[in-house]
N, CA, C and O atoms as a GROMACS GRO file, in nm:
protein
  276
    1UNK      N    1  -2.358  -0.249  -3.080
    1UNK     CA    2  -2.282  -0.358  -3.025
    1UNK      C    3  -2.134  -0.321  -3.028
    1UNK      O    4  -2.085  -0.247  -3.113
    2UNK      N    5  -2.058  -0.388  -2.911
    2UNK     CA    6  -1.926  -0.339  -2.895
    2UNK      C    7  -1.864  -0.471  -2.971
    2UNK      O    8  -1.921  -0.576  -2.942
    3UNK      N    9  -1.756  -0.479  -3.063
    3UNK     CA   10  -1.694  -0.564  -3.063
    3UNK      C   11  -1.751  -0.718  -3.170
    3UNK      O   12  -1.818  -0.684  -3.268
    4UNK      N   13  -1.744  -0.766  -3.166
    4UNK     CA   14  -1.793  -0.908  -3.225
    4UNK      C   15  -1.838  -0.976  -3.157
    4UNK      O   16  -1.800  -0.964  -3.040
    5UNK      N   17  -1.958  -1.100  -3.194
    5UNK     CA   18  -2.020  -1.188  -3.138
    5UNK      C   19  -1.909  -1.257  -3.067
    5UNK      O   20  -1.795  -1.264  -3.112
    6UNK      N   21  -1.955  -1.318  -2.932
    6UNK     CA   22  -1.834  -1.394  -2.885
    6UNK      C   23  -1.720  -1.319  -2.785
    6UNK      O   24  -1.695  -1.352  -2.669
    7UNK      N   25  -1.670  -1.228  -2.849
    7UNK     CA   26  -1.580  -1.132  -2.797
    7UNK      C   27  -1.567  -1.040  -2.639
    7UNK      O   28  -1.467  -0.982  -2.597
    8UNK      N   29  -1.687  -1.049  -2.580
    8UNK     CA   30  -1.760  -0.925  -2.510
    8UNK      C   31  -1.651  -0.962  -2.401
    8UNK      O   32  -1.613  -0.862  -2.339
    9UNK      N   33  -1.569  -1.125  -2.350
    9UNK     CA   34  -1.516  -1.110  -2.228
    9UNK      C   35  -1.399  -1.031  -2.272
    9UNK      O   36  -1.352  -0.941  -2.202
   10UNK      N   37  -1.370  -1.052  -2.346
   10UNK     CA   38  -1.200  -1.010  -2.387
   10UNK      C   39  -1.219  -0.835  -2.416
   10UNK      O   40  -1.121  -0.760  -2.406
   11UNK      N   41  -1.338  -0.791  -2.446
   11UNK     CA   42  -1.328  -0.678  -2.504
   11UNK      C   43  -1.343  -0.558  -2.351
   11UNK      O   44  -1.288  -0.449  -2.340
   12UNK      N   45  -1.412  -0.609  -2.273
   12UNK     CA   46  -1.416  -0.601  -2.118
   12UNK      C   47  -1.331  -0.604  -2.059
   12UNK      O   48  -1.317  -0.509  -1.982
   13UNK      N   49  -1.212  -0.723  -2.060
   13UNK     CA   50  -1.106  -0.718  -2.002
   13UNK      C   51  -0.985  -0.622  -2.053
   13UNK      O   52  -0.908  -0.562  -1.978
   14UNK      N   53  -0.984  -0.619  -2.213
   14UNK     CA   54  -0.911  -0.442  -2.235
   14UNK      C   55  -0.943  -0.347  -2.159
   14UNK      O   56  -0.866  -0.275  -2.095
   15UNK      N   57  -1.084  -0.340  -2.164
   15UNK     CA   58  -1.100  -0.201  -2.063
   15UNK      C   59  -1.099  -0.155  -1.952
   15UNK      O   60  -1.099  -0.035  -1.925
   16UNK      N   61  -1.096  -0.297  -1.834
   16UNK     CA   62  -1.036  -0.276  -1.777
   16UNK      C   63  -0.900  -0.228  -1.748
   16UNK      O   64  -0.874  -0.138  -1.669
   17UNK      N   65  -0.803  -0.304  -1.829
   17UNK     CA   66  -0.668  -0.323  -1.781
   17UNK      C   67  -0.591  -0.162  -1.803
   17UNK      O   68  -0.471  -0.138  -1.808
   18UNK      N   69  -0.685  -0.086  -1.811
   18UNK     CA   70  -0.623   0.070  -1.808
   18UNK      C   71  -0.674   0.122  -1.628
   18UNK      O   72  -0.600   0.197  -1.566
   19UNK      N   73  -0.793   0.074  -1.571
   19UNK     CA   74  -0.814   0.091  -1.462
   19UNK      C   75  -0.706   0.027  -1.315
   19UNK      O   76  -0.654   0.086  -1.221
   20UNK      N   77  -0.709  -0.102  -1.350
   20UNK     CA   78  -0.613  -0.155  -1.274
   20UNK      C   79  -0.458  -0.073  -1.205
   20UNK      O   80  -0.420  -0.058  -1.089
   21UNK      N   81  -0.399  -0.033  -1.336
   21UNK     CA   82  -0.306   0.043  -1.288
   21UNK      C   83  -0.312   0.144  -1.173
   21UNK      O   84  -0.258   0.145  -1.062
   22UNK      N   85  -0.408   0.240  -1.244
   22UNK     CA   86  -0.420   0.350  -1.135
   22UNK      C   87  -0.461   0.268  -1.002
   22UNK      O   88  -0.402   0.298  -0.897
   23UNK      N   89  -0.574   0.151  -1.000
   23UNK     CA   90  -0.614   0.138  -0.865
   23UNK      C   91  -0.492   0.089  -0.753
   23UNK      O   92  -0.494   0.108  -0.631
   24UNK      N   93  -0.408   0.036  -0.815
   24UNK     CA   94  -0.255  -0.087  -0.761
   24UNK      C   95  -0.207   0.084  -0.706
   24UNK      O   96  -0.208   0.110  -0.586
   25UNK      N   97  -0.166   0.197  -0.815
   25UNK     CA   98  -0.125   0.292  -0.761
   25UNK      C   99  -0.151   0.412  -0.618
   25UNK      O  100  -0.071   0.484  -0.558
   26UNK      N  101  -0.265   0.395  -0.606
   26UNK     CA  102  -0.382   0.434  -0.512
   26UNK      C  103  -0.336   0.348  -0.369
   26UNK      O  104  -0.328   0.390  -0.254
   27UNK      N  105  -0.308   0.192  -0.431
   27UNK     CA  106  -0.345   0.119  -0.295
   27UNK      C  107  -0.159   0.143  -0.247
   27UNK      O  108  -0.105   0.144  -0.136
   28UNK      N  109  -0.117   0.155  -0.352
   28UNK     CA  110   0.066   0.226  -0.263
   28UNK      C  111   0.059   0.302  -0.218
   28UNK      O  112   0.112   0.304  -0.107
   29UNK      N  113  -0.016   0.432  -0.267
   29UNK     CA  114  -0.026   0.566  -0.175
   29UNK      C  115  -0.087   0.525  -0.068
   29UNK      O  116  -0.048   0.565   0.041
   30UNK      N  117  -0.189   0.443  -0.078
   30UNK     CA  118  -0.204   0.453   0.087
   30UNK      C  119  -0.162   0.336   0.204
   30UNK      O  120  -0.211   0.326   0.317
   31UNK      N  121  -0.075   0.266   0.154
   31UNK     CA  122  -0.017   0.166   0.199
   31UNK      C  123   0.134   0.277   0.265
   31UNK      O  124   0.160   0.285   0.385
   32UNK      N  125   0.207   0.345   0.162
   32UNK     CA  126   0.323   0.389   0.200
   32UNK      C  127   0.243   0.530   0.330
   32UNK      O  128   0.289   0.547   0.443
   33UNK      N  129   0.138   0.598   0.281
   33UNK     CA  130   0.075   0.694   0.426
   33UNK      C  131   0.052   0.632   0.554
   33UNK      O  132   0.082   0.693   0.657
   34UNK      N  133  -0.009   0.489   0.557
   34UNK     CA  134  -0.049   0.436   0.661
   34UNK      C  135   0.070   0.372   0.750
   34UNK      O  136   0.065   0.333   0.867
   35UNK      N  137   0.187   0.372   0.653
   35UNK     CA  138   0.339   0.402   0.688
   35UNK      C  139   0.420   0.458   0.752
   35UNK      O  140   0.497   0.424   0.841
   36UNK      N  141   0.388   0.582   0.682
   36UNK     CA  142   0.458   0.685   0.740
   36UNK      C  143   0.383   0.726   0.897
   36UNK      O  144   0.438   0.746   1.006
   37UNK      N  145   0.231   0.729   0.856
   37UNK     CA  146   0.177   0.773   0.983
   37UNK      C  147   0.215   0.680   1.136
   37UNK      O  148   0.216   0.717   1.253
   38UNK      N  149   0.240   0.569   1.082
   38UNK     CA  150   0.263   0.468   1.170
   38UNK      C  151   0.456   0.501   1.237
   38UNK      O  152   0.504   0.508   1.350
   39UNK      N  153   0.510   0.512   1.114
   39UNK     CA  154   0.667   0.589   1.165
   39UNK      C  155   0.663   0.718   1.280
   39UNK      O  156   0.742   0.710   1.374
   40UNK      N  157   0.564   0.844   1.272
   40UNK     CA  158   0.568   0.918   1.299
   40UNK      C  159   0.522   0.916   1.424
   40UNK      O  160   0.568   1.006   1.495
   41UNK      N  161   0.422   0.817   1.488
   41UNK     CA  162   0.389   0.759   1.593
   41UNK      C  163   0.471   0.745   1.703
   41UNK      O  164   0.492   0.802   1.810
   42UNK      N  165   0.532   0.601   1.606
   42UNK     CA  166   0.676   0.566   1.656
   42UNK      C  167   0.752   0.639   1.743
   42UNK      O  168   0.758   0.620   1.864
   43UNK      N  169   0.825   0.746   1.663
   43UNK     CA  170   0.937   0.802   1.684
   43UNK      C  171   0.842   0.953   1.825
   43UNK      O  172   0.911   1.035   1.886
   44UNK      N  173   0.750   0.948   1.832
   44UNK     CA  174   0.639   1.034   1.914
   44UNK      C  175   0.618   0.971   2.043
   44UNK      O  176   0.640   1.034   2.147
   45UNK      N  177   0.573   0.836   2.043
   45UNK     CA  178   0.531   0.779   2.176
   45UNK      C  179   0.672   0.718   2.235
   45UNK      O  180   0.782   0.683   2.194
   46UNK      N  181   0.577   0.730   2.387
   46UNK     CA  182   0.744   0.692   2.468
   46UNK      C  183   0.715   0.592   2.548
   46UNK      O  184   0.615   0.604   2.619
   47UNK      N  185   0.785   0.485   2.555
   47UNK     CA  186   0.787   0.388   2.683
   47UNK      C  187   0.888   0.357   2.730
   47UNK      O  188   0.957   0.313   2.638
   48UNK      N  189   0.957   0.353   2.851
   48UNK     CA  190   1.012   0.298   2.930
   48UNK      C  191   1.124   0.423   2.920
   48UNK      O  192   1.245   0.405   2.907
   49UNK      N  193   1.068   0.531   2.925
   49UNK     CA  194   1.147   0.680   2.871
   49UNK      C  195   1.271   0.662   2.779
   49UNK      O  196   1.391   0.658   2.807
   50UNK      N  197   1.190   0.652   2.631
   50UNK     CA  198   1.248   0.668   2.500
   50UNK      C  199   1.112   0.653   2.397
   50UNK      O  200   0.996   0.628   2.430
   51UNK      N  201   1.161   0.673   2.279
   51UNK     CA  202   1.050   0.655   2.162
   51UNK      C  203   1.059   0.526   2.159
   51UNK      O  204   1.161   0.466   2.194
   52UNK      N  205   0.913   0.445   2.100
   52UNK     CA  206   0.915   0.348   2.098
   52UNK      C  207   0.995   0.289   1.968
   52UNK      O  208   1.016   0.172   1.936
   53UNK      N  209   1.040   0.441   1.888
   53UNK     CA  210   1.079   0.345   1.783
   53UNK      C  211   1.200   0.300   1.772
   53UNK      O  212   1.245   0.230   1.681
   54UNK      N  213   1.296   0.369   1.934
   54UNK     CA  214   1.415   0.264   1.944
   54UNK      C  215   1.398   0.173   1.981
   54UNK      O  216   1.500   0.117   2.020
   55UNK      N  217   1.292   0.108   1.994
   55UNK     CA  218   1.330  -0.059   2.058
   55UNK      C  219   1.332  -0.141   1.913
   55UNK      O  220   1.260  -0.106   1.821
   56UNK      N  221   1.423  -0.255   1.902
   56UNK     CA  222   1.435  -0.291   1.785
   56UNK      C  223   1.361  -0.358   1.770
   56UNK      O  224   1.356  -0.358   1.647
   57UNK      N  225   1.250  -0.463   1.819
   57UNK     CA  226   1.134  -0.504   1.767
   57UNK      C  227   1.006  -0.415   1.695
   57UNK      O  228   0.910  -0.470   1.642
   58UNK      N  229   1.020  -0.281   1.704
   58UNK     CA  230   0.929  -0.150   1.624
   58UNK      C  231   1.040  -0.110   1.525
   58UNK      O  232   1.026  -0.002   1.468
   59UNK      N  233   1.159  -0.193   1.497
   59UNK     CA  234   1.210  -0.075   1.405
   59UNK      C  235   1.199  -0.244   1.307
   59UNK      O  236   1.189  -0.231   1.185
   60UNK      N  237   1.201  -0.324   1.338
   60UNK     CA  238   1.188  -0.487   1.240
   60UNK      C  239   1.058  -0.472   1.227
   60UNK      O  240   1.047  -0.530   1.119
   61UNK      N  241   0.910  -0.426   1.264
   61UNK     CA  242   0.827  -0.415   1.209
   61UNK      C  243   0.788  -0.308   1.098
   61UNK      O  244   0.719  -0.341   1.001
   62UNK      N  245   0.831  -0.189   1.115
   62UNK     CA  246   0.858  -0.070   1.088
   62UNK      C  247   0.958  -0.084   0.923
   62UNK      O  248   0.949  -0.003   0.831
   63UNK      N  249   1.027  -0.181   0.922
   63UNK     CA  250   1.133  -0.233   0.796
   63UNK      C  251   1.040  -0.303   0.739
   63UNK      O  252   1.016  -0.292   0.619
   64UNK      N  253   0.961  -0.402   0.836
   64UNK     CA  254   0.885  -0.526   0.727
   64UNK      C  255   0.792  -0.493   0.653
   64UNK      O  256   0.758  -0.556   0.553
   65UNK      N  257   0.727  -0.363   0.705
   65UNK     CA  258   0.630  -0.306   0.648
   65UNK      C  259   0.684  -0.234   0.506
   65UNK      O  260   0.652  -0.262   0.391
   66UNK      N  261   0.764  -0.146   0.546
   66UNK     CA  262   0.840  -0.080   0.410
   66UNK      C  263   0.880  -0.164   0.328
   66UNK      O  264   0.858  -0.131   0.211
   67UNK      N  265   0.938  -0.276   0.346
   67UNK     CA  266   0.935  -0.351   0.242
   67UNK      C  267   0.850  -0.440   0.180
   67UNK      O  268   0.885  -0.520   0.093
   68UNK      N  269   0.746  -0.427   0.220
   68UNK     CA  270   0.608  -0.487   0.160
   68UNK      C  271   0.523  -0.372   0.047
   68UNK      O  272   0.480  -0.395  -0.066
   69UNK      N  273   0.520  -0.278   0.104
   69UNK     CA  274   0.517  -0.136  -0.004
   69UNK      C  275   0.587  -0.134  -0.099
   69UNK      O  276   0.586  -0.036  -0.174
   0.00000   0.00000   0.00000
């Protein structure tokens, strides 16, 4: 038996709380890639002959995102 009678939620939730971290860390890495890949797009595709990522409605999405990361 792990722990004391009674105990098992709390002793569960320690062991988690070493997993959590890494997973939060994981979901930035791929929050800030799905980012960048999305920047790199941007500044690649062209409409109205320029990148799309001068139009300033792609560069206010392009910010809102980074700052949600």
């Amino acid at each position: 038996m792990l722990g004391q009678v009674g105990e098992g939620f709390k002793v569960a939730m320690v062991t988690l709380d070493g997993g959590r971290i890494g997973i939060a860390a994981q979901a930035v890495g791929i929050a800030q890639g799905a980012w960048d890949h999305a920047n790199k797009y941007a500044k690649e595709r062209k409409a109205f002959g320029k990148a799309v990522s001068q139009f300033e409605a792609i560069r206010f999405m392009l910010a809102d995102m980074q700052t949600e990361i």
